[in-house]
C-alpha distance (Angstrom), angle and dihedral (degrees) to the residues before:
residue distance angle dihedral
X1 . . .
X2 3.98 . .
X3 3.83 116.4 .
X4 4.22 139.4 -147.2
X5 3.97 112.3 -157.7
X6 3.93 125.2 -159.5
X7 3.66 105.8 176.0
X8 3.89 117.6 -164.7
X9 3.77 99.4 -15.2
X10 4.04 90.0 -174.5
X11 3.82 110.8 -133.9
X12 4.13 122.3 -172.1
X13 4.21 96.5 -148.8
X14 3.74 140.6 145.4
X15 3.91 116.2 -115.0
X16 3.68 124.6 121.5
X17 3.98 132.5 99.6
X18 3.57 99.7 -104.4
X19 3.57 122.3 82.5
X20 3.48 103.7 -134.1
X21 4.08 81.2 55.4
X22 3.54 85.1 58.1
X23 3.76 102.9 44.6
X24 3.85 102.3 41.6
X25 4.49 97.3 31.3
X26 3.84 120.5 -150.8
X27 3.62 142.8 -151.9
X28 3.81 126.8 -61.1
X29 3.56 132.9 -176.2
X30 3.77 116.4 -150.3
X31 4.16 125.2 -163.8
X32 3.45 122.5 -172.3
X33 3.80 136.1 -172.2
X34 3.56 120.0 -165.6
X35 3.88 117.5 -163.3
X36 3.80 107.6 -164.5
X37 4.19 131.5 122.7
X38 3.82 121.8 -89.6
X39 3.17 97.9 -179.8
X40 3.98 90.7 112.1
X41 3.97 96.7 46.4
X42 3.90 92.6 50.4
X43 3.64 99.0 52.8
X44 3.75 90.8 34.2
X45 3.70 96.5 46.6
X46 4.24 79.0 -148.0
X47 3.96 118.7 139.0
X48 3.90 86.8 -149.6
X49 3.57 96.3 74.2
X50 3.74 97.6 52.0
X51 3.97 137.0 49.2
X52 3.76 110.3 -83.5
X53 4.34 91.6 -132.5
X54 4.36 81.8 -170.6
X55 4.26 94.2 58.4
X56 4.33 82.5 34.9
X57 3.27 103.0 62.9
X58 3.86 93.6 41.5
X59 4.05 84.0 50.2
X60 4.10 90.9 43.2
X61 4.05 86.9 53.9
X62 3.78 101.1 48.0
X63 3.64 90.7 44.3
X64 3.91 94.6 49.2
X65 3.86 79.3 47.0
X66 3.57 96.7 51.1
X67 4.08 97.7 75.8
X68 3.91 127.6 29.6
X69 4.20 106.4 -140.5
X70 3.31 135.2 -171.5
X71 3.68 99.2 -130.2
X72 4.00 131.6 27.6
X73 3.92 84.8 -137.0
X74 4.01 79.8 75.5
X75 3.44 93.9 35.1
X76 3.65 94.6 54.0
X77 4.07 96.7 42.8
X78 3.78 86.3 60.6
X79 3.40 97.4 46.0
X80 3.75 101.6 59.1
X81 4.28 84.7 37.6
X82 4.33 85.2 57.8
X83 4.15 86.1 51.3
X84 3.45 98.4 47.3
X85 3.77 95.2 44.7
X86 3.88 95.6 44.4
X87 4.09 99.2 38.9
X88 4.11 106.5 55.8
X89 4.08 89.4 -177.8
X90 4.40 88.0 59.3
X91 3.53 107.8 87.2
X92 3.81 102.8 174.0
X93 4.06 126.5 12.0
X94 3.66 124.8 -151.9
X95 4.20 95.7 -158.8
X96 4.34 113.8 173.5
X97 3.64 119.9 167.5
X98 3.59 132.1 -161.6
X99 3.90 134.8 -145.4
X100 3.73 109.6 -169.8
X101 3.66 88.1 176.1
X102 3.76 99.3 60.4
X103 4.12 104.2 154.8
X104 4.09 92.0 -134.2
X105 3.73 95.9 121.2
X106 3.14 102.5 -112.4
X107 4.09 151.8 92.6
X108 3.79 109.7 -88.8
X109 3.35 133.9 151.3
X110 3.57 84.7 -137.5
X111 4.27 146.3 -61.6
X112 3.92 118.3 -113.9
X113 3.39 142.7 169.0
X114 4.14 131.1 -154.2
X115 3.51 137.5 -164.8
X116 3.76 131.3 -172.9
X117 3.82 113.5 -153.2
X118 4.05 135.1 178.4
X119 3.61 147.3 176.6
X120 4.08 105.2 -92.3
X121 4.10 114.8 -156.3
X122 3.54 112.7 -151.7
X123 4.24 134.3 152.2
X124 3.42 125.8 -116.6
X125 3.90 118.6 -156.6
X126 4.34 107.3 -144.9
X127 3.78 124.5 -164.7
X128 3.62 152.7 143.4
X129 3.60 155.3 165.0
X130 3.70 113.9 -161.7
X131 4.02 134.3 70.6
X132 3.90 114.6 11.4
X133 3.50 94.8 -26.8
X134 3.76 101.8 -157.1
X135 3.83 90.7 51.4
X136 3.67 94.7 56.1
X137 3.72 94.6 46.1
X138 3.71 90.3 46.8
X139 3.85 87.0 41.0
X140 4.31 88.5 53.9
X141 4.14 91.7 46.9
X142 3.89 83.8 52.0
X143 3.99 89.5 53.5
X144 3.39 93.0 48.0
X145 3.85 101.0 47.6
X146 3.58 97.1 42.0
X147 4.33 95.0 57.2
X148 3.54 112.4 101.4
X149 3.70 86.8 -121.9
X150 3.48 111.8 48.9
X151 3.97 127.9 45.6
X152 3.61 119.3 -179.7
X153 4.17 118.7 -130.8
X154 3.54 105.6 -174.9
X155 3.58 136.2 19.3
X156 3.91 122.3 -163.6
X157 3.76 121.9 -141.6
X158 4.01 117.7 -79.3
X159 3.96 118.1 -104.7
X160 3.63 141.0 -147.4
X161 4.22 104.4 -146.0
X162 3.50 136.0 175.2
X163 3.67 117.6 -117.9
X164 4.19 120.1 -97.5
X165 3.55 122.6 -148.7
X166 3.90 104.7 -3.7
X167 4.18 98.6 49.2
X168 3.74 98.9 176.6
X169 3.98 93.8 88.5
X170 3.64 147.6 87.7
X171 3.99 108.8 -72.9
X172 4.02 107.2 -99.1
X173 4.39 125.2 -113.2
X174 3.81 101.2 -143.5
X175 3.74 137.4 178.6
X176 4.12 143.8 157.5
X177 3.90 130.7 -133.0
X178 3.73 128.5 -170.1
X179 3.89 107.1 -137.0
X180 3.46 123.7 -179.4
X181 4.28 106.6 -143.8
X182 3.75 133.7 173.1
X183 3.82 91.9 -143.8
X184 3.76 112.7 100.5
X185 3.67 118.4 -124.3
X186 3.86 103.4 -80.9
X187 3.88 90.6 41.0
X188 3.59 84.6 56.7
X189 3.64 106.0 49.3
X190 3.65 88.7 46.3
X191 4.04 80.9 59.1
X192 3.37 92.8 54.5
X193 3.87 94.5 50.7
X194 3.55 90.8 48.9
X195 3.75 88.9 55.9
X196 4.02 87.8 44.2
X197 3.77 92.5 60.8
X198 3.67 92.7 46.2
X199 3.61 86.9 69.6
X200 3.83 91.8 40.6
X201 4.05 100.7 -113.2
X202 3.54 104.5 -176.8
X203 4.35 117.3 -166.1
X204 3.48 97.2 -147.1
X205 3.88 97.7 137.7
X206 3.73 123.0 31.7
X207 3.69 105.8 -108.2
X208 4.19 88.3 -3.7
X209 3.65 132.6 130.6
X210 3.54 121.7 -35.1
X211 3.97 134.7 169.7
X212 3.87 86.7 -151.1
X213 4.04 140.0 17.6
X214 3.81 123.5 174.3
X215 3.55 114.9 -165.8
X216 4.49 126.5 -165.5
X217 3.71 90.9 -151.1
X218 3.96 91.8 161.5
X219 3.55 133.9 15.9
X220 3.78 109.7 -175.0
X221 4.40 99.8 -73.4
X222 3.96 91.5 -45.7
X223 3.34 108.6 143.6
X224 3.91 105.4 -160.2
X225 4.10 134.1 -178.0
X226 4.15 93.5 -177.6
X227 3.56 108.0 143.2
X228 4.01 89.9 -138.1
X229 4.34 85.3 57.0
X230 3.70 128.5 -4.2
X231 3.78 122.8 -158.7
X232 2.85 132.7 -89.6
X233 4.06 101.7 8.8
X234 3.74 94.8 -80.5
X235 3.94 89.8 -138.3
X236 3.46 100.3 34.4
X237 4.34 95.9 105.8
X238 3.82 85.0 53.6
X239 3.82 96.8 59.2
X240 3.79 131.4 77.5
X241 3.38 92.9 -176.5
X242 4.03 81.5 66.3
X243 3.82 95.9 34.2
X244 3.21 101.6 63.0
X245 4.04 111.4 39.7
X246 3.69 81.2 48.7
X247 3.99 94.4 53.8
X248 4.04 82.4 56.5
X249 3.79 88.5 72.4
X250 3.90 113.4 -1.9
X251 3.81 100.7 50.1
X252 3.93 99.9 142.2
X253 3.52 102.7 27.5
X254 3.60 108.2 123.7
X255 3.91 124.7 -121.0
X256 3.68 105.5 -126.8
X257 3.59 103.5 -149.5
X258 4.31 92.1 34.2
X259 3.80 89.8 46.1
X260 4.13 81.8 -141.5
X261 3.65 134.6 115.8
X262 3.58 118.0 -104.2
X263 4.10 90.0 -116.0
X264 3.91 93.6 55.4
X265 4.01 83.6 50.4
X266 3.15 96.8 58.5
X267 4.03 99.3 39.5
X268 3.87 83.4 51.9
X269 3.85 96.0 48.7
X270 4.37 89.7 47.8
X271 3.92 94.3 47.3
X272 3.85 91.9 55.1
């Protein structure tokens, strides 16, 4: 991957915990590393298809500006969150800043802290049974495309299923989206719960009725045994219902675990 260095853009701002630090400001220096492909802008010679570092640093300063913090660890976090949100072409940020000025009472060249964020792909399986199905499903892809961290880039077609496990229930609409998120895994199935709630999904019966279910089937090859959400979706090769939505947009992407494409999953699962 192609890079962009600024190195020690120097920034006069007001974060830090004390008050004094607060009132009066001081001196950072920030670094930034953008990973991205410039490919286009070298053999175009065209400042459109590259990161204009001139207009960035003016936009990295009145954004670092913008808030006064009490620690750079929040400072920095936001800053590499603005530059991955405003820049579509940077996929992953390297951002450190420095505070020479650090009160700790003694001689240092200075403290720092440095975070390396990215874009994350991962697929989401969506379904339900209860309400106007359709509306709630459209009302969840909505949700999701509209946070600040999440933006879907595919959408499968929507399907009519036949309930598994529990069959004394309304048949199910389902569907899968590829979204591309800067919240890591747990971040994002908490996001998804959130949005699960919102439209008052109840677990009342294993596998029963729901108006809404939000599924992390993928999360780029992560392979994950947290108890709160284990990758890949640990039932996800034994479901149709999953299968096939997820062929609409996710043919060849490899299961990490299976070591198969999604495609020969699902041809596997429909000839036994």
């Amino acid at each position: 991957m192609d890079k962009i260095y600024i190195k020690d853009l120097e920034v006069y701002a007001h974060h830090g915990v004390f008050k004094e630090e607060k009132n009066l400001g001081q001196r950072f220096l920030i670094s930034l590393e953008l990973f991205l492909s410039l490919r286009e802008a070298g053999t175009t010679d065209d400042l459109t298809k590259t990161v204009h570092y001139g207009e960035l640093c003016q936009f990295v300063e009145e954004e670092f500006k913008k808030e006064s913090y009490d620690l750079i660890e929040k400072a920095t976090e936001k800053l590499a969150e603005f530059i991955l949100l405003k820049y579509d072409l940077v996929q992953r940020v390297v951002v450190k800043i420095k505070k020479p000025w650090a009160p700790i009472g003694k001689p240092l060249r200075y403290v720092s802290v440095e975070v390396d964020r990215k874009w994350h792909i991962s697929y989401i399986g969506i379904g339900g049974n209860m309400g106007d199905k359709e509306k709630n499903v459209k009302g969840a892809l909505e949700r999701i495309n509209n946070s600040p961290h999440t933006k879907i880039t595919k959408t499968s077609k929507f399907y009519q299923t036949s309930p598994v496990g529990y069959l004394e229930q309304e048949d199910f609409l389902n569907c899968a989206i590829e979204v591309k998120t800067l919240l890591n895994p747990v971040e994002l199935v908490r996001f998804l719960l959130s949005i699960e709630k919102e439209f008052k999904r109840e677990r009342v019966i294993r596998w029963g009725p729901r108006t809404l279910d939000l599924d992390v089937l993928l999360y780029d090859n992560i392979i994950s045994p947290q108890e709160e959400i284990i990758l890949p979706h640990p039932r996800m090769q034994e479901r149709m219902f999953v299968l096939e939505p997820l062929c609409d947009i996710a043919p060849y992407v490899i299961h990490p675990i299976l070591n198969k494409p999604i495609i020969q999953i699902k041809e596997s699962l429909k000839n036994n």
